[in-house]
matplotlib code that plots the C-alpha trace (Angstrom):
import matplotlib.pyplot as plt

x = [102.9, 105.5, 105.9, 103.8, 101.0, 100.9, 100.9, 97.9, 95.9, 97.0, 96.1, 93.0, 91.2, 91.4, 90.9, 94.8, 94.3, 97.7, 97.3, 116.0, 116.3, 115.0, 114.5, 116.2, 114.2, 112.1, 108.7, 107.9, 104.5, 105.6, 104.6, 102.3, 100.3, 96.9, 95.7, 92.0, 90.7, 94.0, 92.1, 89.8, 92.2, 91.5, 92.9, 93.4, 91.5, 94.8, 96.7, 94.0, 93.6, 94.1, 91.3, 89.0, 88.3, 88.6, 85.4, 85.0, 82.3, 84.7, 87.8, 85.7, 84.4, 87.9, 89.1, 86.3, 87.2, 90.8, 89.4, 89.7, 86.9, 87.6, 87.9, 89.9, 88.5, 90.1, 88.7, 89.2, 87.6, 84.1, 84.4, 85.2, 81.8, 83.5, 80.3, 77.5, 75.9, 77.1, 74.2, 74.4, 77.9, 77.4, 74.4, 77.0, 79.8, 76.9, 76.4, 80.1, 80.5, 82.6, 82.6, 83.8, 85.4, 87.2, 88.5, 91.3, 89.8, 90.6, 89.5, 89.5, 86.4, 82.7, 84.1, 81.0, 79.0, 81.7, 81.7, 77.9, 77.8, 80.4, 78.5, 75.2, 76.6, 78.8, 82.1, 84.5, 87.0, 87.9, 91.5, 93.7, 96.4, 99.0, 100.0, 103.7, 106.9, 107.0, 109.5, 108.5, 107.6, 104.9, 103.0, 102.2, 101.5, 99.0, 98.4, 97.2, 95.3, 92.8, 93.0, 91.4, 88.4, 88.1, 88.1, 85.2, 83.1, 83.8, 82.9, 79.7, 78.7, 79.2, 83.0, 86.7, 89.1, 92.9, 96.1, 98.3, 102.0, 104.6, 108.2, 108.4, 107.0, 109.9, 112.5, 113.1, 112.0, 114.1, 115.0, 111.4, 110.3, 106.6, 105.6, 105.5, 104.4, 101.1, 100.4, 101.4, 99.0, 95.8, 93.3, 93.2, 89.8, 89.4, 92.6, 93.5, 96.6, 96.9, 101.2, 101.8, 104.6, 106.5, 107.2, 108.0, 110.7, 111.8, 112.6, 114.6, 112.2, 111.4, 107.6, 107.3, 108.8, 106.7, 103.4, 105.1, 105.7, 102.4, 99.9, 96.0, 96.9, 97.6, 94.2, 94.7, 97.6, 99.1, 100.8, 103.1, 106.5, 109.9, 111.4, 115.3, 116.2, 115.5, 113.4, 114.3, 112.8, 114.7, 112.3, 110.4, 106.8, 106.9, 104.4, 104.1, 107.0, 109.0, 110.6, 112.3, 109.8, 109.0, 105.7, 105.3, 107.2, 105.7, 101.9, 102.5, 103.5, 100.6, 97.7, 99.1, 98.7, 95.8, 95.3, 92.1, 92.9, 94.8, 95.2, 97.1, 99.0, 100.9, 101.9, 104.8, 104.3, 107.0, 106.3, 102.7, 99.9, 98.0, 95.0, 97.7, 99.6, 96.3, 95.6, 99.0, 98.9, 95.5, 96.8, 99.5, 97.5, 95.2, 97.9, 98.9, 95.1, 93.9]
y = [110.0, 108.0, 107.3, 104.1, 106.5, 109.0, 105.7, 104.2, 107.1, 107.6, 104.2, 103.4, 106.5, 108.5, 112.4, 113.8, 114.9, 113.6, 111.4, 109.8, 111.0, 109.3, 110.5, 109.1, 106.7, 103.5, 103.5, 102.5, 103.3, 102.4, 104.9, 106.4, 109.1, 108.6, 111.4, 111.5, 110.5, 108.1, 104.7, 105.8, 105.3, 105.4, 104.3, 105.8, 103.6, 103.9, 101.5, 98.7, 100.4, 97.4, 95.3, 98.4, 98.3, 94.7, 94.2, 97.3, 95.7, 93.4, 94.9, 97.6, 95.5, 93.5, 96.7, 97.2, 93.5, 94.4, 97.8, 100.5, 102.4, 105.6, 105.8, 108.3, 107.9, 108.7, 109.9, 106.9, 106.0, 105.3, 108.7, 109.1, 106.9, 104.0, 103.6, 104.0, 107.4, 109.4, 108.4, 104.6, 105.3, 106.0, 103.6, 100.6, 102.3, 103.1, 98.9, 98.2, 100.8, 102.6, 106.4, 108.6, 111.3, 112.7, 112.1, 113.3, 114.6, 116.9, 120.6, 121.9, 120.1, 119.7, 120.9, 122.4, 119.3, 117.3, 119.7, 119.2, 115.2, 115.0, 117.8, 115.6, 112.3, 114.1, 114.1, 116.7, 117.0, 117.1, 117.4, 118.4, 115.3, 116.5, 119.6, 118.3, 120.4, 123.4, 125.7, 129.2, 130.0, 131.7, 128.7, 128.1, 131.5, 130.4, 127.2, 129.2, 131.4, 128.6, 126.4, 129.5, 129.6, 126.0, 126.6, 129.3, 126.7, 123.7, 126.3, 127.4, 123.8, 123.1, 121.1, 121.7, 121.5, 120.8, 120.4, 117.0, 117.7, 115.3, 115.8, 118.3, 120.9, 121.3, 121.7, 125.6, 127.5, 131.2, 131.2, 130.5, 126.9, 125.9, 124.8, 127.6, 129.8, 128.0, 127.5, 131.6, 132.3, 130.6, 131.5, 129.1, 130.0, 128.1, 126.0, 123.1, 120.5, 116.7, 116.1, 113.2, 112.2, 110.0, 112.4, 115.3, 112.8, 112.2, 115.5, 115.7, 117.8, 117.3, 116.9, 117.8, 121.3, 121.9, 121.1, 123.8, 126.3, 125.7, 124.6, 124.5, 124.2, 120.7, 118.2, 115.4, 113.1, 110.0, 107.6, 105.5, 103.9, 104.9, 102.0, 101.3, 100.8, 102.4, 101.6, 103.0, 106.4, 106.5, 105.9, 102.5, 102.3, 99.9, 98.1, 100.1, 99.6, 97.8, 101.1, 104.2, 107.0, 107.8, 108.0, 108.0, 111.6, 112.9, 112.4, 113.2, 116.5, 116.7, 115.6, 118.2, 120.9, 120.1, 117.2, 114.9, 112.1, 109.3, 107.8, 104.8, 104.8, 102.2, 102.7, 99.3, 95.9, 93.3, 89.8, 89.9, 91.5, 94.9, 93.6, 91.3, 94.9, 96.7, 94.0, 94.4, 98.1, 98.0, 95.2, 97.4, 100.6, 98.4, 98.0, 101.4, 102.9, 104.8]
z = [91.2, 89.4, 86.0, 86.0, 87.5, 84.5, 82.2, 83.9, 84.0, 80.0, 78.9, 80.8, 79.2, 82.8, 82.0, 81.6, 85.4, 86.0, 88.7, 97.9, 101.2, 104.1, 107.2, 110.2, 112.1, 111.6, 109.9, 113.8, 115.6, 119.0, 122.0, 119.6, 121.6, 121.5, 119.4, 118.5, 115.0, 114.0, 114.9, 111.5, 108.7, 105.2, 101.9, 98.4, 95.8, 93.5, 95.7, 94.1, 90.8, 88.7, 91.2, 91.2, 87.4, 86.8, 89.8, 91.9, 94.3, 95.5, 95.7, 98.0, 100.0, 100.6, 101.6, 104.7, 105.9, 106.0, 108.3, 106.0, 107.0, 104.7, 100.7, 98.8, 95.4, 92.2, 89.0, 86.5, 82.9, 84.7, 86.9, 90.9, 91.4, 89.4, 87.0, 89.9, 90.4, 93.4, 95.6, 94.5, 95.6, 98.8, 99.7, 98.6, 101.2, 104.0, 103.3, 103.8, 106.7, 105.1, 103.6, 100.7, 102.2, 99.2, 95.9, 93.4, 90.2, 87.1, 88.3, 84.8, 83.5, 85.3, 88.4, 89.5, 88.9, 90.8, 93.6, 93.9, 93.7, 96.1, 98.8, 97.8, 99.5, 102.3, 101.0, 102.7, 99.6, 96.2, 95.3, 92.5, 92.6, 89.7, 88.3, 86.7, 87.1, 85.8, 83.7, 85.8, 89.2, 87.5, 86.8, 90.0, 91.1, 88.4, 90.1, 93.2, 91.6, 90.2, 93.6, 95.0, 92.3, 92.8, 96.5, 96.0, 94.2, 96.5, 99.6, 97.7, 98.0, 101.4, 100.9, 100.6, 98.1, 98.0, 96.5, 96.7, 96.4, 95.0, 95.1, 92.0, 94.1, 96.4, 94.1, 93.8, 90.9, 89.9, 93.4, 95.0, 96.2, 94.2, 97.2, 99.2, 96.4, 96.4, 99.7, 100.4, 97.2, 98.5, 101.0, 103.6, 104.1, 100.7, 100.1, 102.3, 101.4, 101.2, 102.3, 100.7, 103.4, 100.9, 98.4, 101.2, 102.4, 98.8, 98.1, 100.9, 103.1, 106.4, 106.6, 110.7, 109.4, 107.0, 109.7, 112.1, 109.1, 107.8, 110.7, 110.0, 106.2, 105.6, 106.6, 104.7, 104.5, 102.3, 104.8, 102.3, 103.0, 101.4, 100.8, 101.5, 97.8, 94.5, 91.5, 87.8, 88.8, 92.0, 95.1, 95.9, 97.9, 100.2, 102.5, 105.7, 108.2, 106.0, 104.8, 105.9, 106.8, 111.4, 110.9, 115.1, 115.3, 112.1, 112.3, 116.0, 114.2, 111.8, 114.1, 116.6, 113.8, 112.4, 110.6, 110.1, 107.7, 107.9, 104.2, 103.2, 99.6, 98.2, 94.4, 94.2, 95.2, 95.4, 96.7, 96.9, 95.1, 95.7, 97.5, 99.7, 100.4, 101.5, 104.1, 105.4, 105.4, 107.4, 109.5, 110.3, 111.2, 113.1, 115.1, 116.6, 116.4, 119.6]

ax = plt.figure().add_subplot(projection="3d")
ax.plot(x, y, z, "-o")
ax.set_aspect("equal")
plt.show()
């Protein structure tokens, strides 16, 4: 989440929820293996944030034409349904043939009620997008400790629940990486993770380790391009494949230990708008799905 992110989510009345190294290689899909579950891709509703609340029927159904057939909500000023009531939701994706397979939301407040909307309309996951760097290790010890009561309540309702990591969690703490403090804290019979590839990469980590040192934990994943140059906050999203990350050998990696959703995210745009970018991302997918 950059900077523009935590501004967005400040000014448009969104609950505070919170919401460079490349690796070698080209951002490439050629001689992609054909691993189940990769030709259904889906994308992260911030990527059209500004679209979404100026006409959200619309922009989601742009988003099915360009092929996303997948939605990772997140929770804005009109909630994770975007005004509409959970089931009203759902009947306007079942119309575009799409689905709502998760969402990022605040887990300190109505959790329980948002764990029970989203079981009602057969979501698989709410997840915690943003907890900020941290002076003490401790805090995420702490961190770990409330993933696992929100995992108990998202398990009591029949979905899952996990953490999104951004680059801040990788940077080592009294000697101890945050990282691996929450991921060694929580039960993975209640705690999954959402790798947001980018800002693995950005940290300087290389994601395909982290799937081998972790496998089974991480389900979910962002698929967002590092760009070649820097913004003012020193990393730049780019379109897909017109930056820096080799997403062939790393979600190779991930789908061979165990993960099961494809999500495109986008947060910077240059040259063309964020609707433009989605169709380009999808177009892009499209053209390396099994």
């Amino acid at each position: 989440m950059s900077t523009n992110r935590r501004d967005f989510l400040r000014n448009s009345g969104i609950a505070a929820l919170g919401l460079s190294l490349p690796l070698a290689g080209k951002s490439l899909w050629n001689g992609l293996a054909p691993y189940k579950g990769i030709s259904t891709f889906g994308i992260q509703l911030w990527t059209v944030k500004e679209d979404l609340t100026m006409d959200a029927k619309s922009t989601l159904a742009k988003l099915s034409k360009d092929g996303f057939k997948q939605i990772e909500s997140f929770e804005g000023a009109k909630g994770i349904f975007w005004g509409w009531k959970n089931t009203e939701f759902k009947k306007y994706m079942d119309d575009l043939n799409m689905k709502i397979v998760s969402s990022h939301c605040e887990i300190t407040k109505d959790f329980e009620k948002k764990a029970a909307e989203a079981a009602e309309i057969g979501m698989k996951y709410l997840i915690c997008p943003y907890k900020g760097p941290q002076k003490s290790i401790d805090d995420f010890k702490k961190f770990a400790d409330d993933f696992n009561k929100a995992g108990e309540i998202c398990k009591k309702n029949g979905i899952r629940f996990a953490y999104h990591n951004h680059d801040y969690s990788f940077k080592a703490i009294d000697g101890q990486v945050p990282q691996t403090v929450m991921m060694n804290g929580t039960d993975k019979n209640l705690v999954d993770f959402e790798m947001d590839i980018y800002w693995v990469v950005a940290a300087g980590e290389d994601p395909k380790a982290w799937f081998a040192k972790h496998p089974g934990r991480f389900k979910l994943c962002h698929v967002k391009d590092l760009g070649k140059s820097s913004n003012k906050d020193g990393h730049e999203s780019v379109q897909l494949g017109k930056g820096t990350i080799d997403f062939s050998s790393i979600l190779k990696a991930g789908t061979a230990s165990g993960l099961q959703y494809y999500i495109v995210e986008q947060e910077a745009f240059t040259g063309t708008n964020p609707l433009e970018s989605a169709e380009k991302d999808a177009k892009y997918f499209k053209s390396f799905s099994m």
